[in-house]
C-alpha positions in Angstrom: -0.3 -11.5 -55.0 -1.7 -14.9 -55.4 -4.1 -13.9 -52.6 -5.3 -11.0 -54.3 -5.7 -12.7 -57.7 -7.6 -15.8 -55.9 -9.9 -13.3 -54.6 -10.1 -11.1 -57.8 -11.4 -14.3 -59.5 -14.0 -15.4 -57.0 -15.3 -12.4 -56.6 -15.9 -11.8 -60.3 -17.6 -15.8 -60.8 -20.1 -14.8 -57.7 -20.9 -11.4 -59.8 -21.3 -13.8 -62.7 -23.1 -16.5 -61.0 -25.5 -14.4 -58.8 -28.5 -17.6 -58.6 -26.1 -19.8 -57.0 -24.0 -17.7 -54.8 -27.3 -16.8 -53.2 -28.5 -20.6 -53.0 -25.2 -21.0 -51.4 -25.1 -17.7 -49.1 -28.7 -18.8 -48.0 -27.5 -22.5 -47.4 -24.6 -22.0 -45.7 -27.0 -19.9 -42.9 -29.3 -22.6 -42.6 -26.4 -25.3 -42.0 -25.1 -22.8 -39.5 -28.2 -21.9 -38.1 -29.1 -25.7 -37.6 -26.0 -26.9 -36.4 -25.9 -24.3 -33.7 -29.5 -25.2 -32.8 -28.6 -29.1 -32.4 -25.5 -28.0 -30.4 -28.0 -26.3 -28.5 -30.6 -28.7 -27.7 -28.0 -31.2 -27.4 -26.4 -29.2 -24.6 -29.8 -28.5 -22.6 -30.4 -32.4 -22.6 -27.4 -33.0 -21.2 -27.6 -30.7 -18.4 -31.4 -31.6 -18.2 -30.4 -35.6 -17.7 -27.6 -35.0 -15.2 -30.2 -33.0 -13.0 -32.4 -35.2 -13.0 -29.7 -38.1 -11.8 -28.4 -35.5 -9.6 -32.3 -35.2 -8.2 -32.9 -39.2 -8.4 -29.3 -40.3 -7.2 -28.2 -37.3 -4.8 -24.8 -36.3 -5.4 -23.0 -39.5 -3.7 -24.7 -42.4 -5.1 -24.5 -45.3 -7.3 -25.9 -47.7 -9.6 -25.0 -51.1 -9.9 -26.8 -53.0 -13.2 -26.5 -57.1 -13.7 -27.0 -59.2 -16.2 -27.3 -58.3 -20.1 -30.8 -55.8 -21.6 -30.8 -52.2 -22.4 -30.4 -49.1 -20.4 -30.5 -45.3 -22.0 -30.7 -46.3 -25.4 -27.3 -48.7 -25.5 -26.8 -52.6 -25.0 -25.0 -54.0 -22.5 -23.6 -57.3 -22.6 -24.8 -60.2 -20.8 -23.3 -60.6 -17.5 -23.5 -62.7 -14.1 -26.7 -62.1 -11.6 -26.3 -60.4 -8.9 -28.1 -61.8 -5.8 -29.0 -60.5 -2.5 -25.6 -62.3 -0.5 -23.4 -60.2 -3.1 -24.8 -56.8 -2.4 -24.9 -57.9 1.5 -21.2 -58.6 0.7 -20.1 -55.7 -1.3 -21.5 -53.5 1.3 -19.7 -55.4 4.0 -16.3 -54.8 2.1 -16.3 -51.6 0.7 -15.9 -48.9 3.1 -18.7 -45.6 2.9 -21.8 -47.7 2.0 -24.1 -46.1 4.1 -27.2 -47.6 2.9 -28.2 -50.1 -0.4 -32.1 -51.4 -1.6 -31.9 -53.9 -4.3 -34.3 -53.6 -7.2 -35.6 -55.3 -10.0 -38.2 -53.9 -12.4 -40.7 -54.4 -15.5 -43.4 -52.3 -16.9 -47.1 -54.1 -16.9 -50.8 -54.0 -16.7 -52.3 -52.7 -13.6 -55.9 -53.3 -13.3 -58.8 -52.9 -10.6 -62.2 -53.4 -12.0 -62.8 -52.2 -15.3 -59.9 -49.4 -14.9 -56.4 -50.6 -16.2 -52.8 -48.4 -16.7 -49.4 -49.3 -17.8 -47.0 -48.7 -15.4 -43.8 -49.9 -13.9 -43.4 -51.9 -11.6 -39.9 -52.1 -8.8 -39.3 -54.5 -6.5 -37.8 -52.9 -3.5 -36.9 -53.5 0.4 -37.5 -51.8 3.6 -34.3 -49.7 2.8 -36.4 -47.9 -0.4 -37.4 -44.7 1.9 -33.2 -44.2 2.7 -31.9 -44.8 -0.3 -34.0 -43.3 -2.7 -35.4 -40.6 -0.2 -39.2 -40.7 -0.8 -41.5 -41.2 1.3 -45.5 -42.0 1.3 -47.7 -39.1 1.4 -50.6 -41.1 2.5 -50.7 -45.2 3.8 -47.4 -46.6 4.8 -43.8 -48.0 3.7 -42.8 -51.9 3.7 -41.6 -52.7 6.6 -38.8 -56.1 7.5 -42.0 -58.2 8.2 -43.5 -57.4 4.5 -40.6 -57.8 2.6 -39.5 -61.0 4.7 -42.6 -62.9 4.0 -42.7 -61.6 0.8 -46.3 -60.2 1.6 -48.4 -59.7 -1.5 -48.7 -55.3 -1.1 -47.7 -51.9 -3.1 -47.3 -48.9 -2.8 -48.5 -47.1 -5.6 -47.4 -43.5 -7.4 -49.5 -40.4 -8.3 -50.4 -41.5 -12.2 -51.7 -44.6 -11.0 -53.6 -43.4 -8.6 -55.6 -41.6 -10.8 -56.2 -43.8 -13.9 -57.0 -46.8 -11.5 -58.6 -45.5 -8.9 -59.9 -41.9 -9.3 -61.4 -40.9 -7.2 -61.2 -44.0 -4.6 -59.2 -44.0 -2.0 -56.5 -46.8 -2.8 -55.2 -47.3 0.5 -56.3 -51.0 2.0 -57.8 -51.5 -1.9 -56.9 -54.6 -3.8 -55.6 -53.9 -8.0 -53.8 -56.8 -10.2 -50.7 -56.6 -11.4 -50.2 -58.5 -14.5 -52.0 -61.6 -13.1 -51.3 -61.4 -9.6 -53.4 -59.3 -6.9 -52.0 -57.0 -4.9 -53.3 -54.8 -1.6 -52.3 -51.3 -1.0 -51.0 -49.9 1.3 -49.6 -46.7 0.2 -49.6 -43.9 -1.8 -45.9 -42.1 -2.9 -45.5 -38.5 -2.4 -45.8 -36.7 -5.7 -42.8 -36.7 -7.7 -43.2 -34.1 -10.7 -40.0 -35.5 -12.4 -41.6 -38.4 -14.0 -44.9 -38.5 -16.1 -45.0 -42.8 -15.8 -46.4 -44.9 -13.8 -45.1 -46.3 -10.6 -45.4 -49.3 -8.1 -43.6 -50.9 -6.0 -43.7 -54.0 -4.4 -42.2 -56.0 -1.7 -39.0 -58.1 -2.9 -37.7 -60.7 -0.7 
């Protein structure tokens, strides 16, 4: 009876009140509408992010990050540098490493004549082609000697390739990167994942 008599009530101050129980009627399906529309998009990133690691990573590999800086949007606190001897020895000791290519990266100026791009830059070994399974469409890889001598070389991606050089051929073609001068010696295949920039050079 309450019920009924709560109802009753409400029901009569909406008839009485008709202005604001439409602002409200109206306000309730655009708090509705919106929430289900953030739910939404929130959903397709999510599925859209954990494609593309699927794509980047393949479905059985991982990523080990040192030391302190950012990394999708959060901090993380500072922590010891990993070198080269501790990677050789966590893959020694931890069965089902198949494979590992250290990195380190930053994003800078890449420059040859008066053409420049902003791109980023990865230092990577010999083991970048198994790891990360991409290869060069045109030019060559590092190989052990490169990397071992820490030979000055890059392969370049794509977007480079057409801000810097255009319509050049860049293979055997010297750019700058940052202050230092580099050679090329490769092109990557096309990856239409990314829009940046990409180099990579040798890392001993």
């Amino acid at each position: 009876m309450r019920a009924m008599r709560l109802i009753g009530h409400s029901a009569g101050m909406m008839k009485r009140h008709k202005l604001r129980t439409g602002f409200m009627m109206v306000g309730g399906l655009i708090g509705v509408a919106a929430l289900t529309l953030v739910i939404s998009v929130g959903q397709a990133m999510k599925q859209k992010m954990l494609s593309m690691a699927r794509q980047v990573f393949g479905e059985a590999s991982l990523m080990v990050m040192d030391g302190g800086g950012h990394m999708m949007g959060g901090p993380r606190n500072p922590g010891t540098r990993l070198k080269l001897d501790d990677i050789q020895a966590l893959a020694n000791q931890v069965p089902g490493i198949e494979n590992w290519d250290p990195q380190q990266g930053l994003t800078a100026a890449v420059r040859r004549g008066d053409a420049s791009d902003t791109a980023q830059i990865l230092g990577v070994t010999e083991r970048f082609e198994g790891v990360w399974g991409r290869t060069a469409s045109r030019g060559a890889l590092f190989d052990s000697a490169a990397v071992k001598s820490s030979a000055r070389v890059a392969i370049v991606g794509q977007t480079v390739v057409r801000q810097v050089f255009g319509d050049e051929d860049p293979i055997g073609a010297d750019i700058q990167i940052g202050s230092v001068p580099f050679r090329v010696i490769g092109v990557l295949e096309p990856w239409e994942r990314t829009r940046t920039g990409w180099i990579a050079t040798t890392k001993s």
